[in-house]
C-alpha positions as CSV (number, residue, x, y, z in Angstrom):
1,X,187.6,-2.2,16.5
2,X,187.6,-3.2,19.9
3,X,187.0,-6.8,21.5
4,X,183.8,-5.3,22.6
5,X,182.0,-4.1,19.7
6,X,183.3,-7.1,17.7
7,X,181.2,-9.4,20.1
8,X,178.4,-7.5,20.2
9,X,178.4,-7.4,16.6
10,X,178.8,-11.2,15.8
11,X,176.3,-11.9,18.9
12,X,173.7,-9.8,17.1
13,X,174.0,-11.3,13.9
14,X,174.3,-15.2,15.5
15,X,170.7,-14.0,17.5
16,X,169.0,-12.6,14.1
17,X,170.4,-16.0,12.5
18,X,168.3,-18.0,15.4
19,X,165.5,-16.0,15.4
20,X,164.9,-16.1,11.7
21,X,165.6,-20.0,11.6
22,X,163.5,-20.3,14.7
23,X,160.2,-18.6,12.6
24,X,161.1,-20.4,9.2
25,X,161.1,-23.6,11.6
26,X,157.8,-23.1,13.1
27,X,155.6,-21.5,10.3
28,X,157.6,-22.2,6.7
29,X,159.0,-25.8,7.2
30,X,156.4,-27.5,9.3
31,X,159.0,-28.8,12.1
32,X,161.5,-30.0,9.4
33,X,165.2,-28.3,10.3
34,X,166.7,-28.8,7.0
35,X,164.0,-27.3,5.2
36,X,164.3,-24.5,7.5
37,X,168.0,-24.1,6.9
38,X,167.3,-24.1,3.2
39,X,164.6,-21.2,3.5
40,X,166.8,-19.3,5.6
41,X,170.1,-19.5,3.3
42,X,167.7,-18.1,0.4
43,X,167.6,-14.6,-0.4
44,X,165.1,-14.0,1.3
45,X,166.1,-15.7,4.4
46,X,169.1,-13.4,4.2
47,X,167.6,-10.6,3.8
48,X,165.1,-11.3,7.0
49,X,168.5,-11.6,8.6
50,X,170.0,-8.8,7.7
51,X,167.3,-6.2,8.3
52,X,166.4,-8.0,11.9
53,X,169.8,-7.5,12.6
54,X,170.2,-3.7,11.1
55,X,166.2,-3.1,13.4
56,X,168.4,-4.5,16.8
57,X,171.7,-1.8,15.9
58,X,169.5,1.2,15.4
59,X,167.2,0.7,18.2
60,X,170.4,0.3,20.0
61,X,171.8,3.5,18.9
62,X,168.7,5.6,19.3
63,X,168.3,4.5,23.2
64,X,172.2,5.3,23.7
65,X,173.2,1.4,24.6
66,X,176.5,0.9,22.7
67,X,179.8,3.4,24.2
């Protein structure tokens, strides 16, 4: 695995981490940042993360962006 791909991959997941905190910390937790951490370490916060970031690799493959 290069340096490359490893970097793209952690980048991808930190980016589906924000996002997802960013939408529990706007609609779920009513501007309070620890609540939103809390909603986005449960199960279901994790699995929000996990497809977003499984959406951003397919699309990715599909339009031919990764070498």
């Amino acid at each position: 695995m290069s340096a490359y791909l490893l970097g793209n991959l952690l980048g991808r997941l930190v980016l589906s981490y924000a996002l997802i905190w960013l939408v529990m910390w706007l609609m779920l937790a009513r501007l309070n940042w620890r609540d939103a951490f809390r909603r986005t370490h449960h199960w279901s916060g994790v699995i929000a993360i996990t497809t977003t970031f499984l959406i951003g690799l397919i699309a990715t493959q599909t339009n031919g962006g990764a070498p």
